[in-house]
Each structure stands twice: as C-alpha cells, then as structure tokens.
C-alpha positions in Angstrom: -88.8 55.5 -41.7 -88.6 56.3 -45.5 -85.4 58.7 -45.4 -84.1 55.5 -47.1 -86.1 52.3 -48.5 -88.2 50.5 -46.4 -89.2 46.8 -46.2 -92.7 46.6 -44.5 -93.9 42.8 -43.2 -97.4 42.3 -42.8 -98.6 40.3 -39.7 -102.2 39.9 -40.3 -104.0 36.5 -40.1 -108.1 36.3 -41.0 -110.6 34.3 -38.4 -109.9 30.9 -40.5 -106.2 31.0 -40.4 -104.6 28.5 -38.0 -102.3 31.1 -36.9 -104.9 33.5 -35.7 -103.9 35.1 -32.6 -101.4 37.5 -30.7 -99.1 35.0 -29.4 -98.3 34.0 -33.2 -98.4 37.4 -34.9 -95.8 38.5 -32.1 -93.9 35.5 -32.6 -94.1 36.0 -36.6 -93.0 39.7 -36.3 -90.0 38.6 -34.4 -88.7 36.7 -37.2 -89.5 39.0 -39.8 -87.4 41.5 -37.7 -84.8 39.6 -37.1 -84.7 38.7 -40.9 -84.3 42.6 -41.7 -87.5 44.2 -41.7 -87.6 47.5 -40.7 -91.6 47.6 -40.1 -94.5 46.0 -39.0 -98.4 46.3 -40.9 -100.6 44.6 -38.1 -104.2 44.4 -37.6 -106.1 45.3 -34.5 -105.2 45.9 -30.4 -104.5 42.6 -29.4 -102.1 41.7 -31.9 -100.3 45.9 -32.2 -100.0 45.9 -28.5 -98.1 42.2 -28.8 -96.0 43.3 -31.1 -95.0 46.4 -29.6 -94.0 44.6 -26.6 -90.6 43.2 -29.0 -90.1 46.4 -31.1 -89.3 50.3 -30.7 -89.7 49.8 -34.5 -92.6 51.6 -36.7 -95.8 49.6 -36.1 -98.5 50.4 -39.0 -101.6 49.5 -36.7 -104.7 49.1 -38.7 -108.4 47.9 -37.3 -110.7 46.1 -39.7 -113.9 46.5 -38.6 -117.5 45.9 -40.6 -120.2 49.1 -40.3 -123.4 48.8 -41.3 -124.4 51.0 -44.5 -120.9 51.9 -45.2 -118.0 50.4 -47.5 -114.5 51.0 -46.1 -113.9 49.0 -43.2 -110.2 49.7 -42.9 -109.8 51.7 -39.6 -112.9 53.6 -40.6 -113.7 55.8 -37.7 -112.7 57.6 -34.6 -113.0 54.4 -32.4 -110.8 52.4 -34.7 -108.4 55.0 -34.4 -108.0 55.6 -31.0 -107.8 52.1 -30.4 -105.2 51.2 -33.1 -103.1 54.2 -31.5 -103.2 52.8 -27.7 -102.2 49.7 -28.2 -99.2 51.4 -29.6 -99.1 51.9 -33.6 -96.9 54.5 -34.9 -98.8 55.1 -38.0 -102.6 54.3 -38.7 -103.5 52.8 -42.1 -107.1 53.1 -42.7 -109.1 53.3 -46.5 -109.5 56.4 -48.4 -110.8 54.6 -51.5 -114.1 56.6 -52.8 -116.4 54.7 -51.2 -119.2 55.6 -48.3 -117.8 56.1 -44.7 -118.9 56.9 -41.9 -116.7 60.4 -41.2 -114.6 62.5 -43.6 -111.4 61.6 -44.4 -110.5 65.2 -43.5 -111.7 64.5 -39.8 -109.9 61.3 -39.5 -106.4 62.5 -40.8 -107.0 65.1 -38.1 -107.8 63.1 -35.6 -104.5 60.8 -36.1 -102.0 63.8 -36.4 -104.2 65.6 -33.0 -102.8 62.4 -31.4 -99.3 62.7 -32.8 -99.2 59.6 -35.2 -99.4 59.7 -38.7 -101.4 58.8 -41.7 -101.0 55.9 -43.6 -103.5 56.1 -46.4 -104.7 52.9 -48.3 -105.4 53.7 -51.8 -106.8 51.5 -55.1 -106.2 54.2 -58.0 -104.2 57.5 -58.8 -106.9 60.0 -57.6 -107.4 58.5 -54.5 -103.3 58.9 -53.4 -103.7 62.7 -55.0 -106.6 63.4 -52.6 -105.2 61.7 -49.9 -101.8 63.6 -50.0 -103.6 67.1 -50.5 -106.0 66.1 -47.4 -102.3 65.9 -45.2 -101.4 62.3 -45.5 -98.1 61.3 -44.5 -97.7 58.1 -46.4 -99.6 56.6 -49.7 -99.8 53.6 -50.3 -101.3 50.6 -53.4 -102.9 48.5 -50.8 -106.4 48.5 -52.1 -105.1 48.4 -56.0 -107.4 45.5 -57.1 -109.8 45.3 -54.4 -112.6 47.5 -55.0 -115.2 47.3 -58.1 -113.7 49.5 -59.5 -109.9 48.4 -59.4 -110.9 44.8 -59.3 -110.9 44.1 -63.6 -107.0 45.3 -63.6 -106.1 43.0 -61.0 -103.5 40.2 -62.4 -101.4 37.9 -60.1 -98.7 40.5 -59.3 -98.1 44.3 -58.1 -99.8 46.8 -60.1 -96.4 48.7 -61.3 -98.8 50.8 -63.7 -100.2 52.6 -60.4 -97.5 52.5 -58.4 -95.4 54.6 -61.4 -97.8 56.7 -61.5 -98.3 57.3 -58.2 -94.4 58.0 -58.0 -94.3 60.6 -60.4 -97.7 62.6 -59.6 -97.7 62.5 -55.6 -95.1 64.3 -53.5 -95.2 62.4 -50.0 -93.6 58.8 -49.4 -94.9 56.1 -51.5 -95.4 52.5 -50.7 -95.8 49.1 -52.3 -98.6 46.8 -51.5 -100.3 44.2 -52.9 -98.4 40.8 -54.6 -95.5 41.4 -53.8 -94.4 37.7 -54.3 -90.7 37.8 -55.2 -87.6 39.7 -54.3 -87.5 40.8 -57.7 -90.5 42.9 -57.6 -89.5 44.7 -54.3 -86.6 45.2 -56.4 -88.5 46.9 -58.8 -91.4 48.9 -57.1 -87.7 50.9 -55.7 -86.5 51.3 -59.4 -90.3 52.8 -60.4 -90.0 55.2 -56.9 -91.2 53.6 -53.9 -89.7 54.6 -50.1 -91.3 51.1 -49.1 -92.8 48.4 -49.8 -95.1 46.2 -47.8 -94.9 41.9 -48.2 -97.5 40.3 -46.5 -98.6 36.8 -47.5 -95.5 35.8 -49.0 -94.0 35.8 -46.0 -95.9 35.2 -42.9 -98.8 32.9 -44.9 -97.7 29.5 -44.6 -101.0 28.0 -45.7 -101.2 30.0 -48.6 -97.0 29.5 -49.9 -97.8 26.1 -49.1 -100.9 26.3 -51.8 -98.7 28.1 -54.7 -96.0 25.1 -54.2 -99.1 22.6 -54.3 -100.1 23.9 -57.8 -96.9 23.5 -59.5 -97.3 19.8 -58.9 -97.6 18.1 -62.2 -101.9 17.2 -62.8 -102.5 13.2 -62.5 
C-alpha cells in the first residue's frame, strides 16, 4: 500500500451508534471495498477479525481504550497491541500526540515491527509526525489534527491542508489524510499537496451523521 495513492475507509462506530457491532462494520467494509477502497481503518478485535474474514486487503486495526492517569487512548499500550495484531491488522494506528502514556512511543513502535506489522502513527501537529518518523514509523498520518487542546482552536469544518502541506514537505515516510474529509474534492486535493493516502470515515460509513448535514440545509421555519 502507498507505492501509488491510497483511499482508506474508516469502519468505526461509537457505543451510541445504531450500527455498533461486527456484523455491520463487516458488512460496511464490504461495500466500501467493493466501491474501490483499497483499505480498511477499524477499531478493536471483534470488528478487525470480522473484517479480515472478507479481505486479504491492509487492515489499519486500532484499539481505543481509556487508562486511568494517562491521555492517549488510541492503542496505547502493549495489550492493545497485541490484541489489535491477532485479530489480524496489518498496520497498528495508535497516538503519538505529546500527551502522557503509559509506555514510550519508542517501546511500542518496537513492539509492532518485533511482531512484523507496522506503525501507523496518529499525529495532531508537525513535531509530532517529525518525532514519529525519526522514532521508525512507517506511516504519518493528520488524524488527531484538531483534537487535542492544543490543536483544537485551528479546527474548522474541513481537512487541515496547512498541516498536511507541511507535513508533506518536512517528513520523509508515507503521509496520510485524516480528518473531514467530506468531499471528493478534498481527497483530490490532500494528493495535489503530497499525500500517499487519505482516510474517509464518517462521510461514508456515518449514516446518522450524513443524514444530519442534509437535515441542516433545510430552509429554518
């Protein structure tokens, strides 16, 4: 993956979402495949291990999991990992914002490539992708671009092109896209600015929250 570019569907439903579960993630992965995608972003065992069962195609596993005293929750330790790579992910995405963890960043990214998988690091500014690559990661990526308190005052309603340019130019492993991606047009252009992929999430496989954009276009009463 990335030796040309790369469109990235993310299967990921939270607790509230009435298509939480396996059987629909597998199900919504099989259409985004079949509509072209060439991977799949999915969160935790049940659901990797689901979709693995329809694809010999990249699988970026991920396992969100909350820890007591510490800020990344994005595959942040050694069980995460191991369990994101049974169930069959290809790469592991996990957070290298600068925030507290519970293990260095170092020992994880050792950990993944010890198992043979690579490193799919989720940044939110410029230094973090820079550390990231030097510490051996295989893949950088936007994903947290926004979401952490000290991203979160540049956030607007679409992809933070500033970053991802940046990132392009300053980092020398594969780049990816994440993070609004709302329109075929800015796929379009994270590839102009230098991306090897980019990942769509919500804008594809978030029914409720399409429907909710289409809702507030309505004209007001």
């Amino acid at each position: 993956m990335f030796s040309q570019p790369s469109l990235i569907v993310s299967c990921q439903a939270r607790d509230d979402n009435p298509l939480t579960g396996s059987i629909y993630m597998k199900a919504m992965a099989l259409a985004a495949l079949q509509g072209g995608a060439d991977a799949i972003r999915a969160n935790g065992a049940s659901d990797i291990a689901a979709i693995r069962e329809i694809t010999n195609k990249p699988i970026i596993g991920l396992l969100k999991k909350d820890l007591a005293d510490f800020e990344v929750y994005i595959t942040p330790d050694f069980a995460s990992i191991e369990e994101v790579i049974t169930a069959g992910a290809d790469y592991v995405a996990l957070d290298v914002t600068h925030r507290s963890r519970p293990v260095p960043l170092e020992d994880l990214f050792a950990a993944i490539h010890a198992k043979g998988k690579k490193v799919f690091a989720d940044c939110a500014t410029l230094q973090d992708a820079t550390r990231a690559a030097a510490l051996g990661a295989d893949v950088v990526s936007t994903t947290m671009a926004g979401y952490t308190p000290d991203t979160e005052a540049l956030k607007t309603s679409e992809p933070d092109f500033v970053l991802l340019e940046q990132i392009c130019q300053q980092v020398q492993v594969p780049v990816v896209a994440e993070g609004r991606f709302w329109t075929p047009e800015h796929v379009s252009q994270a590839f102009l600015l230098g991306a090897t992929g980019v990942v769509v999430g919500t804008a594809i496989t978030n029914p409720r929250e399409i429907t909710k954009r289409f809702v507030s276009a309505l004209p007001k009463p």
